[in-house]
N, C-alpha and C positions, 0 to 999 in steps of 0.2 A: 393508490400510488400509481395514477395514468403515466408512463414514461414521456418524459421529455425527448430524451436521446437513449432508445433503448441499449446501445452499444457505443462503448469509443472511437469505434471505426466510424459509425455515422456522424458523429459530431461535423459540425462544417468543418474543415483545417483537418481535420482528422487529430490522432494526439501532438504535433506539432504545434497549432495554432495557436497563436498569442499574442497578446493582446489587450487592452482596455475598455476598447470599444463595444468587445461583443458582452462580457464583464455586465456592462453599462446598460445595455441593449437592454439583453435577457432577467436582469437580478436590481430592481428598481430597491433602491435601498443600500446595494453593497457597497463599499468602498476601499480604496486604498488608504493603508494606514502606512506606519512606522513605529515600530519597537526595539525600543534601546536594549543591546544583550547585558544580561547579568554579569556574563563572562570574560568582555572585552571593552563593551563601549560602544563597540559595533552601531551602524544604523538596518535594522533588518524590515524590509518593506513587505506589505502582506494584504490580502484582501479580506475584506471584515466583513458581518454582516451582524447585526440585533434588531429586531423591532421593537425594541425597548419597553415589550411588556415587563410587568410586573415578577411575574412569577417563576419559579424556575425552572428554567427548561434545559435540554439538554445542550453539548457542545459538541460537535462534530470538525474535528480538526484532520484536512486531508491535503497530502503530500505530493508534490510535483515530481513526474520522472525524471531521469535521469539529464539527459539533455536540456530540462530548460528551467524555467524559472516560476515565481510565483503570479506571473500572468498567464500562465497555463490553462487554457483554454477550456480542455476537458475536467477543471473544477469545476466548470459552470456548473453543471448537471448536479453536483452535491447542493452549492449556494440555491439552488434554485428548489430543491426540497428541504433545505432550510427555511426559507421562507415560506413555502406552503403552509409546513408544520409547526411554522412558529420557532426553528430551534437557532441557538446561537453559530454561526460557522467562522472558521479562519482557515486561511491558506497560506503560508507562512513559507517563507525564501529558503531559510537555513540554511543560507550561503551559497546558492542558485545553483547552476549545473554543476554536475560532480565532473570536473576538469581539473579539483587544486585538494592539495591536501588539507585545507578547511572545511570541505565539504564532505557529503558521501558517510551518512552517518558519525562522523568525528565528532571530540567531546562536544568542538563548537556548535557545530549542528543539532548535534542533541539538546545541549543547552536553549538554544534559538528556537527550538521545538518546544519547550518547557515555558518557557517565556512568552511565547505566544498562546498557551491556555491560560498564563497569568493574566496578561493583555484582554483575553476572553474573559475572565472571572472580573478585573475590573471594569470592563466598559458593560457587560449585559449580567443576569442573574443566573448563575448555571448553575444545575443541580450534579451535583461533586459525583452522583453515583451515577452518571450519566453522561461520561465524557466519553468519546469515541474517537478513531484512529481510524485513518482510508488512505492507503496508496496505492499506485500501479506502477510492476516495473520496475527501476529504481527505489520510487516512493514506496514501492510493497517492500523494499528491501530494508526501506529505511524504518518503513513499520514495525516489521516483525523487529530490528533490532530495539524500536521503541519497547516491544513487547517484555522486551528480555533485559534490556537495562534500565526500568521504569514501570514496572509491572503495576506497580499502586495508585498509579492513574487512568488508566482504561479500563473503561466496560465492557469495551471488545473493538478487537483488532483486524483490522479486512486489507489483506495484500493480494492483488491483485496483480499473477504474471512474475510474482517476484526474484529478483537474484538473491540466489541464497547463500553461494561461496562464491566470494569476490574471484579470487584464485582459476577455483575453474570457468566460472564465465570468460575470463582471459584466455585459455585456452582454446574454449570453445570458440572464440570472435578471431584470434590469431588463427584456427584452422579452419573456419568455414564462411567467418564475412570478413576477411581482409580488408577491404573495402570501406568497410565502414567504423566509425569516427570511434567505438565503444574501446578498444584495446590501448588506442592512443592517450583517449581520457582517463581510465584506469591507471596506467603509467603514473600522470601528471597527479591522483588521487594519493597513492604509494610511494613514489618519489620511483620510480623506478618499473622496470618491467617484476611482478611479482611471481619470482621463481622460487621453488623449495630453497631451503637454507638462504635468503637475502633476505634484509630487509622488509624492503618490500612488500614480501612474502608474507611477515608477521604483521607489515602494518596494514595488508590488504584483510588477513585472517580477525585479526582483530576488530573490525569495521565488520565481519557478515554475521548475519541472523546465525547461521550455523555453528560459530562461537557461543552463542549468547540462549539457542534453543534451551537449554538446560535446565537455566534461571527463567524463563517463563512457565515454562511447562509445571517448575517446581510451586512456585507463585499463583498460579492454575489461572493466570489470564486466557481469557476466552479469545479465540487466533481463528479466522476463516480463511481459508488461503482456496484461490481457483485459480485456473487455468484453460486455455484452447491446446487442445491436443496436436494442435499442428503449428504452435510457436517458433519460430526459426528464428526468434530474438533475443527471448529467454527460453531454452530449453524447457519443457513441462516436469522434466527431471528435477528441477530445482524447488517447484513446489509438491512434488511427490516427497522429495527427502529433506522438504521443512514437514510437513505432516510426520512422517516417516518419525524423526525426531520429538515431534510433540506428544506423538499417538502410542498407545498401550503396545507393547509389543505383538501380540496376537491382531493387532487390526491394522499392520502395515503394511502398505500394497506392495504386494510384490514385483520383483523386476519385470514376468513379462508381462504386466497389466497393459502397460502403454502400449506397446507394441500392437499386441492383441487389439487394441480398440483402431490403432492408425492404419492397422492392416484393411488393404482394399475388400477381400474376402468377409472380412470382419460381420459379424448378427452383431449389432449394438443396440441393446436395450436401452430406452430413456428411462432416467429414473422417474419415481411414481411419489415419490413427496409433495406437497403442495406447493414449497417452495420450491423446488423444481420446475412449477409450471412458468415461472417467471425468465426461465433460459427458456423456454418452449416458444412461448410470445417473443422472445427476442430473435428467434432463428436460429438459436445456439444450442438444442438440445445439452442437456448434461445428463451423458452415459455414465458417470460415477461420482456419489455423495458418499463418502463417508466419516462417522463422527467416532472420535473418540475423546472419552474425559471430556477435557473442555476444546480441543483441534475437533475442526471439522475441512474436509478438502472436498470439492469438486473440477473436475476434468471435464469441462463440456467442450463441445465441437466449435470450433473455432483456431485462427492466431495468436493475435496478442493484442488482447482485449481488454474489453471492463464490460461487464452484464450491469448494468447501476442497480439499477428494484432488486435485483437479487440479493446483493450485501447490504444495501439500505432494510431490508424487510429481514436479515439476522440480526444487525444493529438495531433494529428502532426498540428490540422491547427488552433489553440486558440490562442490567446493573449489576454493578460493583459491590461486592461483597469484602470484606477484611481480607487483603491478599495475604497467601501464604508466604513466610522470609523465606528467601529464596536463598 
């Protein structure tokens, strides 16, 4: 698994970039599709990819952040060990930036997520115990919530950077990046600014992974949530207390873990797994792995990222087993 683009950050464009072009460039074979939603009518646009072998092979379906759409640039790096490996990929709109109350994990979204492994099953040959979930960001938000209201389809889940309560990331963006567009689009997701007791409030609560931890955990979908310690996009908070959530009570990281590791003075051991050696090669040390049940979290050094080989090499060897009712 030689990296393409060992991080997000190096991607040309960076996670912004998008596009058709580079799509084209990089992933000889992919294309743009269209799928009709089960749920509306909808026309939902996406990027495909099958070699149209025979046999079955996995499906790796991964989700655009928050901001943009299903030309999102930093999918390449997945399509692109799709096609090495031979496996099926899609990248699917589910109603593009999260600006509108369609979007941003909503039933419709979720649906158009669903639809697009259908769209998967009928155009290439997927093996059912072998379907996989990858987002960042947004998309890791939107992940984990796949996790937790659709458990019976994934093999394993990789959020990357995720929002985990809609609620407080609004807080967190109204008191420390004014500035920028994340607070405003929330609003327009919600109908509203989402304050205790509004609306809002409940229709922000009800869209986050932090709702819905419950019913995955319970279901015992397999969930890998990381993070860069020094995220000032999405707090690292948020994927501490998705794990936190998922994880045995005895193996919850406690509050001053973070701290402790972002402190200047900080000894930070790298960890010593083999899978770990894959944030090592990326530049991204990861000072903490840990697994519980079926959650595993890592905290390596870094913003607000994506390590790719990292989560591709927890997904590539998982299957699905009979989930439990959640």
């Amino acid at each position: 698994m030689e990296p393409a683009f060992t991080l997000a950050s190096r991607f040309p464009g960076g996670e912004g970039a998008s596009g058709l072009g580079a799509w084209k460039q990089r992933v000889p074979g992919v294309e743009p599709v269209t799928i009709q939603s089960s749920a509306d009518g909808a026309a939902q646009r996406a990027m495909f990819y099958d070699s149209g072998s025979p046999g079955k092979r996995p499906l790796i379906v991964v989700l655009h952040s928050w901001s943009t759409d299903w030309r999102q640039n930093i999918g390449i790096p997945y399509a692109m060990f799709a096609r090495q490996n031979d496996w099926v990929f899609v990248h699917p709109d589910f109603r593009g930036p999260y600006l509108r109350p369609e979007a941003a994990a909503s039933d419709l979204a979720v649906q158009d997520i669903l639809d697009a492994v259908a769209y998967a099953k009928q155009r290439g040959h997927v093996d059912e115990t072998r379907i996989y979930l990858a987002g960042f960001s947004g998309g890791g938000m939107t992940a984990l919530a796949m996790a937790g209201r659709h458990p019976e389809v994934w093999a394993g889940v990789v959020a990357w950077a995720p929002v985990y309560d809609i609620p407080d990331w609004y807080v967190y963006n109204k008191k420390h990046a004014p500035k920028r567009h994340y607070a405003r689009f929330i609003e327009g997701v919600c109908r509203g600014a989402p304050k205790p007791g509004t609306k809002a409030f409940e229709a922000c609560k009800r869209r986050s992974p932090s709702a819905l931890a419950a019913r995955a955990k319970q279901a015992g979908v397999p969930v890998y949530v990381a993070t860069g310690i020094r995220d000032d996009v999405v707090p690292p908070q948020h994927s501490i207390s998705a794990f936190n959530d998922l994880a045995d009570p005895a193996d919850r990281v406690a509050d001053d873990v973070l701290p402790k590791l972002r402190s200047q003075k900080a000894t930070r051991r790298v960890s010593a797994t083999s899978a770990d050696d894959l944030y090592q090669r990326a530049g991204a040390p990861a000072y903490l792995t840990r697994t519980s049940g079926n959650a595993t979290l890592v905290l390596f050094e870094g913003g607000h990222d994506v390590v790719f080989e990292a989560g591709l090499a927890w997904l590539r060897d998982r299957r699905r087993t009979t989930s439990k009712n959640p």
